[in-house]
mmCIF file as Biopython writes it, N, C-alpha, C and O atoms, coordinates in Angstrom:
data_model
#
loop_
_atom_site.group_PDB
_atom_site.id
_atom_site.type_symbol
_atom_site.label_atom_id
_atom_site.label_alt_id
_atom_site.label_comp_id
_atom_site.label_asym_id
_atom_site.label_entity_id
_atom_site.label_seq_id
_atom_site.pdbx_PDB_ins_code
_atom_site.Cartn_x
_atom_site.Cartn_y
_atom_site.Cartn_z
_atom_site.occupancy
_atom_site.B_iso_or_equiv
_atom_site.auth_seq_id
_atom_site.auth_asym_id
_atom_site.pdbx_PDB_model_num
ATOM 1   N N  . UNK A ? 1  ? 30.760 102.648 30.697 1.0 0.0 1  A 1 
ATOM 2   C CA . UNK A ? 1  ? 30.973 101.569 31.650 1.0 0.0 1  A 1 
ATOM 3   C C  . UNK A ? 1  ? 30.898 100.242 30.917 1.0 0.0 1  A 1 
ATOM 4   O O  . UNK A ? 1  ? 29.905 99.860  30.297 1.0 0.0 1  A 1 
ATOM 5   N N  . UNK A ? 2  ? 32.097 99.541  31.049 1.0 0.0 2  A 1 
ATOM 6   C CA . UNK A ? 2  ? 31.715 98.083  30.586 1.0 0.0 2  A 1 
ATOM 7   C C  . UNK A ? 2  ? 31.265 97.040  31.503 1.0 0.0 2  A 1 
ATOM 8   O O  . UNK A ? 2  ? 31.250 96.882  32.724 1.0 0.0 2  A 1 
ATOM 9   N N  . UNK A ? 3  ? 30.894 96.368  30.442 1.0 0.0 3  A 1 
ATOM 10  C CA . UNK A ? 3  ? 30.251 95.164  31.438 1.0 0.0 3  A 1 
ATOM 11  C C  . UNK A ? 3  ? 31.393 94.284  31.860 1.0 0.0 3  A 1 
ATOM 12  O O  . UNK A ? 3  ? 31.135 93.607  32.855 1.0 0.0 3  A 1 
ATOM 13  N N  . UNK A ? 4  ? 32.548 94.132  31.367 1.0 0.0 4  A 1 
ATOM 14  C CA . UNK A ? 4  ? 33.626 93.128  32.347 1.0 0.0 4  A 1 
ATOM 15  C C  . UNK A ? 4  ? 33.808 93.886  33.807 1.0 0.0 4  A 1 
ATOM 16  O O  . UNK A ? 4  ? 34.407 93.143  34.584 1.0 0.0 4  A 1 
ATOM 17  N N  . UNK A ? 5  ? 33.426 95.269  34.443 1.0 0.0 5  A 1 
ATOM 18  C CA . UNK A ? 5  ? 33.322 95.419  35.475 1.0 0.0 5  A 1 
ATOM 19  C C  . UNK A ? 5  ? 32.525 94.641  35.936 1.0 0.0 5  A 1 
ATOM 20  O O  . UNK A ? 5  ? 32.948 93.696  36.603 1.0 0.0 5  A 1 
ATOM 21  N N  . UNK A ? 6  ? 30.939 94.835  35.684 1.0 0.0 6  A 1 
ATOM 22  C CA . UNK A ? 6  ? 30.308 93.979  36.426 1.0 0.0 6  A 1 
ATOM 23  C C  . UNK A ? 6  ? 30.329 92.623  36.528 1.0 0.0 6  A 1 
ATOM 24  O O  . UNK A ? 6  ? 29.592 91.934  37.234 1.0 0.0 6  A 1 
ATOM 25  N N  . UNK A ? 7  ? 31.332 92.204  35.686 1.0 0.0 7  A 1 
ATOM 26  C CA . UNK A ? 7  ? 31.400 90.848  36.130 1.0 0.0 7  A 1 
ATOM 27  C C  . UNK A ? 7  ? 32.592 90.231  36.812 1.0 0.0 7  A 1 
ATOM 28  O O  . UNK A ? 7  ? 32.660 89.013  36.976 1.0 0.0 7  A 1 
ATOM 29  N N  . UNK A ? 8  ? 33.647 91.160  37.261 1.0 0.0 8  A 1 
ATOM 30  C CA . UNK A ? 8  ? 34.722 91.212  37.801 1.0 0.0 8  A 1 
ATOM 31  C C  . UNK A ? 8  ? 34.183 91.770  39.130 1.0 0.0 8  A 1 
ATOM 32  O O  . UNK A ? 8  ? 34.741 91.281  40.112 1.0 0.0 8  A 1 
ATOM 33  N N  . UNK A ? 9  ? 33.373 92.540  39.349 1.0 0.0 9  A 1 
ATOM 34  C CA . UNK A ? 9  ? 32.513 92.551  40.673 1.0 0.0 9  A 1 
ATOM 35  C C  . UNK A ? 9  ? 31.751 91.383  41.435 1.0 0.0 9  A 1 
ATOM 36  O O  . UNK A ? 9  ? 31.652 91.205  42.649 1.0 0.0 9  A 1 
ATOM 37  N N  . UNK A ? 10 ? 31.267 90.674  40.435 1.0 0.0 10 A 1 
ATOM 38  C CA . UNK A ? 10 ? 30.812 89.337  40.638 1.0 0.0 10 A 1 
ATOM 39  C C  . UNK A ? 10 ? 31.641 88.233  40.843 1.0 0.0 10 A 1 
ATOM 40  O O  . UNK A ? 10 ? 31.432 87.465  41.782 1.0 0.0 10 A 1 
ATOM 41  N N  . UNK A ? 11 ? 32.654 88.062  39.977 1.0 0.0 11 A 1 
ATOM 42  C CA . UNK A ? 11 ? 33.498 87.426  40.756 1.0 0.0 11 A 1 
ATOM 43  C C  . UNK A ? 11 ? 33.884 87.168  41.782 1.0 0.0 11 A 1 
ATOM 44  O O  . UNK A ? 11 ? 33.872 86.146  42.469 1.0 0.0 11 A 1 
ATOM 45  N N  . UNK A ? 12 ? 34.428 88.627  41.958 1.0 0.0 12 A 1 
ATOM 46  C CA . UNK A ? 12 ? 35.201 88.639  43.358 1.0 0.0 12 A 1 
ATOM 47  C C  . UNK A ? 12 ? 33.691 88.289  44.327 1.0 0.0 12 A 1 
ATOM 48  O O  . UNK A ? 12 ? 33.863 87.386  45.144 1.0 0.0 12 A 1 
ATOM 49  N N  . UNK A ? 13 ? 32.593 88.766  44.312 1.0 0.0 13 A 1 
ATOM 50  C CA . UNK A ? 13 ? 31.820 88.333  45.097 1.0 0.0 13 A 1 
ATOM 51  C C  . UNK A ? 13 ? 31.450 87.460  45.240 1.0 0.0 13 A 1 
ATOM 52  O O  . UNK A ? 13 ? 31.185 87.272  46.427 1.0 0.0 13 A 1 
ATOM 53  N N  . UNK A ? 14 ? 31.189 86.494  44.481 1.0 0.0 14 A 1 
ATOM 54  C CA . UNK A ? 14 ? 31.531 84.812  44.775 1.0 0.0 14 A 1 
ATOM 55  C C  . UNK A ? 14 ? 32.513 84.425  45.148 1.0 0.0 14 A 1 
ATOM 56  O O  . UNK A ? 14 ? 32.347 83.335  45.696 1.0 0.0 14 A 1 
ATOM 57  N N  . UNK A ? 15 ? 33.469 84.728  45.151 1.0 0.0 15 A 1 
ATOM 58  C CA . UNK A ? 15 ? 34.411 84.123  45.289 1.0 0.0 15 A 1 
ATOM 59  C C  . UNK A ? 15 ? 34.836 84.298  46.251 1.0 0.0 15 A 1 
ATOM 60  O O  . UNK A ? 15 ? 35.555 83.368  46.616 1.0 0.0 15 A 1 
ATOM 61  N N  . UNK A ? 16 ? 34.693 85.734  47.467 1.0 0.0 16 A 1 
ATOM 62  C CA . UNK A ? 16 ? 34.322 85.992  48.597 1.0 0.0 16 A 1 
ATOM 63  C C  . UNK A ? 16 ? 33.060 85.233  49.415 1.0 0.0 16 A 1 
ATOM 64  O O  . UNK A ? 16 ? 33.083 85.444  50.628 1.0 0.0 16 A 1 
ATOM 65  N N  . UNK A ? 17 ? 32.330 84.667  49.092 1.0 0.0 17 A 1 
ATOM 66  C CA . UNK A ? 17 ? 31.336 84.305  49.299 1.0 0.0 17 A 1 
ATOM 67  C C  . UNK A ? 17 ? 31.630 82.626  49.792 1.0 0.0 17 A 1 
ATOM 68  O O  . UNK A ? 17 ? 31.435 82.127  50.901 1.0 0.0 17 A 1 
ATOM 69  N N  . UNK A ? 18 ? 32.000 82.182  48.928 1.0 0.0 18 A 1 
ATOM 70  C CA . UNK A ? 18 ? 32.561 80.782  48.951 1.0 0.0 18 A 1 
ATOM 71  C C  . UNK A ? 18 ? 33.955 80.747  50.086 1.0 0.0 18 A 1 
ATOM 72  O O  . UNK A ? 18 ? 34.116 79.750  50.790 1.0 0.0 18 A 1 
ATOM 73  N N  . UNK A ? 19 ? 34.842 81.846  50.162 1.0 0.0 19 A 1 
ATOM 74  C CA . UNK A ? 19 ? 35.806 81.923  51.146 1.0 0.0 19 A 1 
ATOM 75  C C  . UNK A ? 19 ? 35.123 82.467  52.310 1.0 0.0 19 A 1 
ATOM 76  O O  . UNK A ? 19 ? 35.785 82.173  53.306 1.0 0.0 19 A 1 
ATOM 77  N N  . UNK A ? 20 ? 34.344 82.966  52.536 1.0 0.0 20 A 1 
ATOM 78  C CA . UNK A ? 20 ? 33.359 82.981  53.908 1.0 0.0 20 A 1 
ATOM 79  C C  . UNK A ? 20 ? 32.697 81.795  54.468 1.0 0.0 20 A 1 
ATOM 80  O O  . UNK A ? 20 ? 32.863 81.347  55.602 1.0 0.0 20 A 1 
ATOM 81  N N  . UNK A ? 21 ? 31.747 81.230  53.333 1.0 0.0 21 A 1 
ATOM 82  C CA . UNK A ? 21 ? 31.309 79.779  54.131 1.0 0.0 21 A 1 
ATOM 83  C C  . UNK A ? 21 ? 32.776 78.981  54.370 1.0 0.0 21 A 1 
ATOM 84  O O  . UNK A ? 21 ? 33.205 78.766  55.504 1.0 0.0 21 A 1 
ATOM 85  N N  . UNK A ? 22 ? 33.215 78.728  53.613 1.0 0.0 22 A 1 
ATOM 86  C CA . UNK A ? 22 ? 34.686 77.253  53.994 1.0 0.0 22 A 1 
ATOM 87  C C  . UNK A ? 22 ? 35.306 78.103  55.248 1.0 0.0 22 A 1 
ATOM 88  O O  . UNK A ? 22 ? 36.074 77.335  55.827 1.0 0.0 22 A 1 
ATOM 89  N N  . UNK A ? 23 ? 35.290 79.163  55.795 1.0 0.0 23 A 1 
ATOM 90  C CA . UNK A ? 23 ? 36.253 79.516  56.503 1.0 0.0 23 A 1 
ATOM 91  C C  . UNK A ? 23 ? 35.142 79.657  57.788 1.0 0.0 23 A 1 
ATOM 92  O O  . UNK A ? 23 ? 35.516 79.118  58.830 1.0 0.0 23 A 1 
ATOM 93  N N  . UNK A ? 24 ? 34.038 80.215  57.812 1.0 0.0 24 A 1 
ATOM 94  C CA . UNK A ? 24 ? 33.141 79.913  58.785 1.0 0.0 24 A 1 
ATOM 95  C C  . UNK A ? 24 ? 32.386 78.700  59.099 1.0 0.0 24 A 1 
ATOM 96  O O  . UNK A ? 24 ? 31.506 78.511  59.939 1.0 0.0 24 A 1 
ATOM 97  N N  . UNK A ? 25 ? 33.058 77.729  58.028 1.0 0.0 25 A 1 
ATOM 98  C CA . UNK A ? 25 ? 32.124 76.495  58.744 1.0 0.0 25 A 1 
ATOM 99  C C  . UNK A ? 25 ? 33.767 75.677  59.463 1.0 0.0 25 A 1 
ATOM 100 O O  . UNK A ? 25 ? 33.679 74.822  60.344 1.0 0.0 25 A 1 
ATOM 101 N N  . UNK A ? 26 ? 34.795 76.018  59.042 1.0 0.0 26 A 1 
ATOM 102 C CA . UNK A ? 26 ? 36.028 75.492  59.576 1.0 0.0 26 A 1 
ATOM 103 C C  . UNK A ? 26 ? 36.107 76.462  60.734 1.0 0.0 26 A 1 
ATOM 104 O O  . UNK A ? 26 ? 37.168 76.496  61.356 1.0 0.0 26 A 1 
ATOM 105 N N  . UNK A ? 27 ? 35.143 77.232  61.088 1.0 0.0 27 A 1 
ATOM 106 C CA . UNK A ? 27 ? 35.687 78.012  62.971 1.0 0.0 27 A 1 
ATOM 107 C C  . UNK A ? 27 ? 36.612 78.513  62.844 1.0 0.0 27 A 1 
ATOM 108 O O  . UNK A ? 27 ? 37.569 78.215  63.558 1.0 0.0 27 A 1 
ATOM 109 N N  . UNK A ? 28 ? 36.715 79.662  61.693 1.0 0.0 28 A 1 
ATOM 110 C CA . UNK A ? 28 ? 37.545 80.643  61.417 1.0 0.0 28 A 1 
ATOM 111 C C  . UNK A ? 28 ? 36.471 82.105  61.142 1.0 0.0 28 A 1 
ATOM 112 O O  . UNK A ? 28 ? 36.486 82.860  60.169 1.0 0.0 28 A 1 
ATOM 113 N N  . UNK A ? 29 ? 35.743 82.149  62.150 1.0 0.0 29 A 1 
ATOM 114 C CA . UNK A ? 29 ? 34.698 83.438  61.907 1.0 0.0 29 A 1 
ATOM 115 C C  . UNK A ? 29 ? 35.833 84.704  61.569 1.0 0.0 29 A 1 
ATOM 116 O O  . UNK A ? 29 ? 35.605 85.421  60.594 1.0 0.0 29 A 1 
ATOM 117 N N  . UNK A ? 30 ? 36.887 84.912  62.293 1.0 0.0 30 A 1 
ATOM 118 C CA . UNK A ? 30 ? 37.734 86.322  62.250 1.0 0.0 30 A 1 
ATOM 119 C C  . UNK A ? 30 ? 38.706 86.022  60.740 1.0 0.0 30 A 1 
ATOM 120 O O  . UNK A ? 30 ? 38.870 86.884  59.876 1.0 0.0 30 A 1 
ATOM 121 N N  . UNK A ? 31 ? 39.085 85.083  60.698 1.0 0.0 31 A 1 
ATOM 122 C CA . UNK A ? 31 ? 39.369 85.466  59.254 1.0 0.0 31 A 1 
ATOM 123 C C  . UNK A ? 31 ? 38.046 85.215  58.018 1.0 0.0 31 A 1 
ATOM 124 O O  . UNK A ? 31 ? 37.947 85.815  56.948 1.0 0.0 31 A 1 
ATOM 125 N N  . UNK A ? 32 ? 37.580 84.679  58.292 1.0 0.0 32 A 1 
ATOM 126 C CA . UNK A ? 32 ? 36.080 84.946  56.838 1.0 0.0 32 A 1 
ATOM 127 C C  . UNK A ? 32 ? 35.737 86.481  57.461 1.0 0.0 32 A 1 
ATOM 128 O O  . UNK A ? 32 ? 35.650 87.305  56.551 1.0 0.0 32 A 1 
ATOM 129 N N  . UNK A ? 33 ? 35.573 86.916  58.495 1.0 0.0 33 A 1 
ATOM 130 C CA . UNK A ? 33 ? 35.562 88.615  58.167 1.0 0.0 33 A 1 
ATOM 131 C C  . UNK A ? 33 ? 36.328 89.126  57.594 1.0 0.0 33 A 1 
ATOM 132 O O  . UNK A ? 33 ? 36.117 89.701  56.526 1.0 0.0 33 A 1 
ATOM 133 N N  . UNK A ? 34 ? 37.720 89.017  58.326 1.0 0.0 34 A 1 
ATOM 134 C CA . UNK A ? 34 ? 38.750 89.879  57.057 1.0 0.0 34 A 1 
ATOM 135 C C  . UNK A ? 34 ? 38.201 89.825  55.434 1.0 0.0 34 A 1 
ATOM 136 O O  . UNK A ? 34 ? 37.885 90.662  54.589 1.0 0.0 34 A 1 
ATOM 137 N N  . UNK A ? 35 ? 38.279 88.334  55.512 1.0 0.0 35 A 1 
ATOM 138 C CA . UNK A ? 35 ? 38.061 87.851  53.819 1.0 0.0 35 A 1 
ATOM 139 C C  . UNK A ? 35 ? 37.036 89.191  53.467 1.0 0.0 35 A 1 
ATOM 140 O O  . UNK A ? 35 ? 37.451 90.222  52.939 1.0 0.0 35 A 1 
ATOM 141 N N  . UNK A ? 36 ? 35.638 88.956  53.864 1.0 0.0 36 A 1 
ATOM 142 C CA . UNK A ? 36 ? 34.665 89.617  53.405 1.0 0.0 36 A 1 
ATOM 143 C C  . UNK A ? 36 ? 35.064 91.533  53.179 1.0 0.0 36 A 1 
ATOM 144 O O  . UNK A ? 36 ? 34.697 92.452  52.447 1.0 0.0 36 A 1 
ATOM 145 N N  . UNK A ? 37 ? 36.161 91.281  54.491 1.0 0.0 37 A 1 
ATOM 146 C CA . UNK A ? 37 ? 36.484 93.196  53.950 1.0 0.0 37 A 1 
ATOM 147 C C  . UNK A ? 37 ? 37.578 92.822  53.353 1.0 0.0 37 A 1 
ATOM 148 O O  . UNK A ? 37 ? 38.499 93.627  53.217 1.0 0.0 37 A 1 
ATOM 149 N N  . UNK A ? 38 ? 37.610 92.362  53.189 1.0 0.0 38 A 1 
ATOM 150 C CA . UNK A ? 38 ? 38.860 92.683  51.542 1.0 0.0 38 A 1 
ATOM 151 C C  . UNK A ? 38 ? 38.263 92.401  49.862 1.0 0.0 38 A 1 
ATOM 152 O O  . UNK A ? 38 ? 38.690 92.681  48.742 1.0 0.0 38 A 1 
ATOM 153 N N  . UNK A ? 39 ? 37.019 91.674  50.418 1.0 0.0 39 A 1 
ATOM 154 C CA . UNK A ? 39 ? 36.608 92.152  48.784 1.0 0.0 39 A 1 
ATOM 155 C C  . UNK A ? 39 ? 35.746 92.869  49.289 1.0 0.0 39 A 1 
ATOM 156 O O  . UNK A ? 39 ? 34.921 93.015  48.387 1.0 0.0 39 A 1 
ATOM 157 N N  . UNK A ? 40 ? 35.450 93.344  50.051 1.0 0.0 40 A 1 
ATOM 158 C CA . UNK A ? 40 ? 34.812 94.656  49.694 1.0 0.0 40 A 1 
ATOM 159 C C  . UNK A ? 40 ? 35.797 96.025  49.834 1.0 0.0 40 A 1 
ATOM 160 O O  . UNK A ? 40 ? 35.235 97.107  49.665 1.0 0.0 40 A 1 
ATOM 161 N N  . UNK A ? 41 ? 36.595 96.022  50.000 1.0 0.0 41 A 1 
ATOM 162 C CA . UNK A ? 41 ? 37.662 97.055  49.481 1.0 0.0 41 A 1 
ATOM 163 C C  . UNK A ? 41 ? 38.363 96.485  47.896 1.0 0.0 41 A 1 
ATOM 164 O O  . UNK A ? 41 ? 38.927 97.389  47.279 1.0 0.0 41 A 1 
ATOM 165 N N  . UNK A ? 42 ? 38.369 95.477  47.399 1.0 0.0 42 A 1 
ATOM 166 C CA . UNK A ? 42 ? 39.019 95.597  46.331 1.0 0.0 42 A 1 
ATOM 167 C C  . UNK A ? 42 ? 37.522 96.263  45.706 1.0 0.0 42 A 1 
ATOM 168 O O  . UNK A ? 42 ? 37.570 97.408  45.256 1.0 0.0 42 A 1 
ATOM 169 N N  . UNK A ? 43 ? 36.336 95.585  45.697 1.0 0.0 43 A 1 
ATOM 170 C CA . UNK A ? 43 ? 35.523 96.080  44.507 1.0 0.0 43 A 1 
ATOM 171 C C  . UNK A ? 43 ? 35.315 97.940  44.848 1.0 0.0 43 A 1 
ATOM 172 O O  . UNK A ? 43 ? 35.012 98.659  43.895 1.0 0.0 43 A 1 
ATOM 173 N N  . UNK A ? 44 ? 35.475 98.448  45.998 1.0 0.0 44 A 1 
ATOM 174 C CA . UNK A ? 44 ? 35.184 99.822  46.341 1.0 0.0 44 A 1 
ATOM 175 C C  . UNK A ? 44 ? 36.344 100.513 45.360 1.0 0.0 44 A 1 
ATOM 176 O O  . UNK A ? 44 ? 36.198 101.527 44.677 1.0 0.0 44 A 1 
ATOM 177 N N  . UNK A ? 45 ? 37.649 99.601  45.494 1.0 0.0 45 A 1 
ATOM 178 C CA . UNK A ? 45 ? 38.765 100.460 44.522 1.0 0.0 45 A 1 
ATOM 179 C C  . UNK A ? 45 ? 38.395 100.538 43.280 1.0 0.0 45 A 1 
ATOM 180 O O  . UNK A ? 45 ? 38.607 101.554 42.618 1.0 0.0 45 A 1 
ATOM 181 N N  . UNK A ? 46 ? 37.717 99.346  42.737 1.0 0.0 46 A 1 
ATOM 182 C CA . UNK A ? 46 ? 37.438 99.387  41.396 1.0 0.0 46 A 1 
ATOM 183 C C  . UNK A ? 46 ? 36.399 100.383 41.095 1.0 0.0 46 A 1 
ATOM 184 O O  . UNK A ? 46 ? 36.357 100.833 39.949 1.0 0.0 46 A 1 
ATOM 185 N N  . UNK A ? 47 ? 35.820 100.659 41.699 1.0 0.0 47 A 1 
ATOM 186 C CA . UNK A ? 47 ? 34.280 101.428 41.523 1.0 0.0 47 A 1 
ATOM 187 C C  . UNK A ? 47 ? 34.602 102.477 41.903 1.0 0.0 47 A 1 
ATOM 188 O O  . UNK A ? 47 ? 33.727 103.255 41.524 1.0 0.0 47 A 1 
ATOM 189 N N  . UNK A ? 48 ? 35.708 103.250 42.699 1.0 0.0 48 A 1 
ATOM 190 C CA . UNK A ? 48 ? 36.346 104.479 42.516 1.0 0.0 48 A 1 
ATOM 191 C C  . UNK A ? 48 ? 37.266 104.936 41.820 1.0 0.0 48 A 1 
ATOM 192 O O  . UNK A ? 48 ? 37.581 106.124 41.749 1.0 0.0 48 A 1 
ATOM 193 N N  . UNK A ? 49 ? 37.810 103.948 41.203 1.0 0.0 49 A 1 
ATOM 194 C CA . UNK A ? 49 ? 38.737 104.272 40.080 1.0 0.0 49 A 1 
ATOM 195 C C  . UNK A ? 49 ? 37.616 104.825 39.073 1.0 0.0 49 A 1 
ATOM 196 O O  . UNK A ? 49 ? 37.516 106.010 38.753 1.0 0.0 49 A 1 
ATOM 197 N N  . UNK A ? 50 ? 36.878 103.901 38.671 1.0 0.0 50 A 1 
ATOM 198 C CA . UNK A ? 50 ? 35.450 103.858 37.514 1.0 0.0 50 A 1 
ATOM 199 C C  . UNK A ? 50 ? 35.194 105.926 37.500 1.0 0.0 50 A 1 
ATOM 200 O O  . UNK A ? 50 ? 35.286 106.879 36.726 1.0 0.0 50 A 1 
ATOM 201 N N  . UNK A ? 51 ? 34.844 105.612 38.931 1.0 0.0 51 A 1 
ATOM 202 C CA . UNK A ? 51 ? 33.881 107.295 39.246 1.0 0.0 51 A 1 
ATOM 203 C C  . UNK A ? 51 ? 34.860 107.864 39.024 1.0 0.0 51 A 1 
ATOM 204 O O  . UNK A ? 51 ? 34.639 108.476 37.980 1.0 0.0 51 A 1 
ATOM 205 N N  . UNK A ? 52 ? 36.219 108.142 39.473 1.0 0.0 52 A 1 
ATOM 206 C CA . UNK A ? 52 ? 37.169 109.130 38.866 1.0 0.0 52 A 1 
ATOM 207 C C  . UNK A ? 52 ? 37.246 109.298 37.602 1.0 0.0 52 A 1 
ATOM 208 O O  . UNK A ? 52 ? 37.392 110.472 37.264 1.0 0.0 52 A 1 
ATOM 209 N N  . UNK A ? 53 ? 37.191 108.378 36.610 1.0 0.0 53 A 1 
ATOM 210 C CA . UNK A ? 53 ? 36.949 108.243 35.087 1.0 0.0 53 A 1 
ATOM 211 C C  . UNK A ? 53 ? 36.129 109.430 34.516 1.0 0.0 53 A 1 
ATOM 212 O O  . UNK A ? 53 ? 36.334 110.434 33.833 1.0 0.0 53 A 1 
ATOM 213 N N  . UNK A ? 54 ? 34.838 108.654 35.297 1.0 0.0 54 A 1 
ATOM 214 C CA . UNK A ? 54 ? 33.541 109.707 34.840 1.0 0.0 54 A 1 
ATOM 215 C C  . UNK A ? 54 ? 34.279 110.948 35.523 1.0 0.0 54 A 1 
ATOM 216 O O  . UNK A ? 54 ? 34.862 111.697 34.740 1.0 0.0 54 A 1 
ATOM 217 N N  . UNK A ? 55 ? 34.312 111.160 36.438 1.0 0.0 55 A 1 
ATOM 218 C CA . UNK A ? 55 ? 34.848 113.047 36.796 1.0 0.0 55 A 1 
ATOM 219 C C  . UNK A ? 55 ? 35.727 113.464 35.737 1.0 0.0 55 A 1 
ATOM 220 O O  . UNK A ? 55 ? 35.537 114.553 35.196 1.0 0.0 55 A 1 
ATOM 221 N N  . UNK A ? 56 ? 36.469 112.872 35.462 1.0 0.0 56 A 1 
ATOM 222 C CA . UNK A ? 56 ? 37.522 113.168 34.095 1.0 0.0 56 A 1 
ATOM 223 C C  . UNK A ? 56 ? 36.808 113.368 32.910 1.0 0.0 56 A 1 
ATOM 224 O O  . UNK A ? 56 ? 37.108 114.285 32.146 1.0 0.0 56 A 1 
ATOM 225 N N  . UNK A ? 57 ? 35.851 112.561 32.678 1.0 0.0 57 A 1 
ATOM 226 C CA . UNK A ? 57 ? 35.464 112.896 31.393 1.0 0.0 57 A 1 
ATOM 227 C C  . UNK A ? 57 ? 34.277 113.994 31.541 1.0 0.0 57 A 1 
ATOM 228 O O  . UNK A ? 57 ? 34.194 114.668 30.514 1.0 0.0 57 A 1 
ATOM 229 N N  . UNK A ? 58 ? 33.602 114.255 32.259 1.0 0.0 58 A 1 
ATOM 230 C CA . UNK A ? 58 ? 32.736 115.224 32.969 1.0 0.0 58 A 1 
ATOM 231 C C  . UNK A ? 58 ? 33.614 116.579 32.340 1.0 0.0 58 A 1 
ATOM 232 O O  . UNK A ? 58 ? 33.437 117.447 31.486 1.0 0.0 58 A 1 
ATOM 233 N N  . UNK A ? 59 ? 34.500 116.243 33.169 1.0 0.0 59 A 1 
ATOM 234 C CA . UNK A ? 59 ? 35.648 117.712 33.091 1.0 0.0 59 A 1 
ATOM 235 C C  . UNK A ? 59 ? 36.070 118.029 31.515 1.0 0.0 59 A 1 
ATOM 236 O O  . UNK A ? 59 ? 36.063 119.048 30.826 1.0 0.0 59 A 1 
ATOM 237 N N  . UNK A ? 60 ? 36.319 117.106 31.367 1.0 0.0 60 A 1 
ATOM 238 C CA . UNK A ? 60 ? 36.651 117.205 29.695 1.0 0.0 60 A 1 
ATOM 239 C C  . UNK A ? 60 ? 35.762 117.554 28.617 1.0 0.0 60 A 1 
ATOM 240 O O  . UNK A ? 60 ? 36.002 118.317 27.681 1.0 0.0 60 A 1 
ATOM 241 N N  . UNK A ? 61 ? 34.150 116.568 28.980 1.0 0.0 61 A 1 
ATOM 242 C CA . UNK A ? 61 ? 32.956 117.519 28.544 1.0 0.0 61 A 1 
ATOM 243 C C  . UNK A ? 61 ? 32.793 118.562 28.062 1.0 0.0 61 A 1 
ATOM 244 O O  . UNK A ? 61 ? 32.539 118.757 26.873 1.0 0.0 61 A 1 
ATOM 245 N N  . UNK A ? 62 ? 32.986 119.859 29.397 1.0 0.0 62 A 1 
ATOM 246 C CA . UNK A ? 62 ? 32.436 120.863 30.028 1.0 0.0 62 A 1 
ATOM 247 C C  . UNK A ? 62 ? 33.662 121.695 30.225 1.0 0.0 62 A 1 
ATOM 248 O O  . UNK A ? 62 ? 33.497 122.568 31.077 1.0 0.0 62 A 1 
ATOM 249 N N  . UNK A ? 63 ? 34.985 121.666 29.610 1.0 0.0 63 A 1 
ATOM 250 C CA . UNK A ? 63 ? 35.904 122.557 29.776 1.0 0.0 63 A 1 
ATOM 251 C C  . UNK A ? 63 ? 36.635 122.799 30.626 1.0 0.0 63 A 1 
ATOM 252 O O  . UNK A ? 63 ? 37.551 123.605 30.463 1.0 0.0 63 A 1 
ATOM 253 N N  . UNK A ? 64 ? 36.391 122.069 31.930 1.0 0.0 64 A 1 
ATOM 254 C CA . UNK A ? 64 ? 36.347 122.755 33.246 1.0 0.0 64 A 1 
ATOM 255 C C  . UNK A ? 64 ? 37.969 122.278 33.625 1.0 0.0 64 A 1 
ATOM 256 O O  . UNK A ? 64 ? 38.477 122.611 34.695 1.0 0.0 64 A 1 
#
């Protein structure tokens, strides 16, 4: 695992973070939700791509 994941996780989570307050203090509560589920589906893609990795190399390990 590298560390530019975790900081490409962080990103996006600031950066989600900052598009939640500006959009909930402008009386846009329904889109700063969207916002908030969409980085949390981009970082879920990234972090299941990641775990498929490890299953691959698991497999490759172990013969299987």
């Amino acid at each position: 695992m590298d560390v530019d994941l975790i900081f490409k996780i962080a990103a996006v989570g600031i950066l989600v973070a900052v598009l939640n307050q500006v959009l909930s203090r402008a009386g846009r509560e329904e889109q700063a939700m969207m916002t908030t589920l969409a980085g949390l589906v981009v970082v879920l893609m990234m972090v299941v791509r990641e775990i498929a990795d490890l299953f691959d190399l698991v497999k490759t390990l172990f013969h299987l």
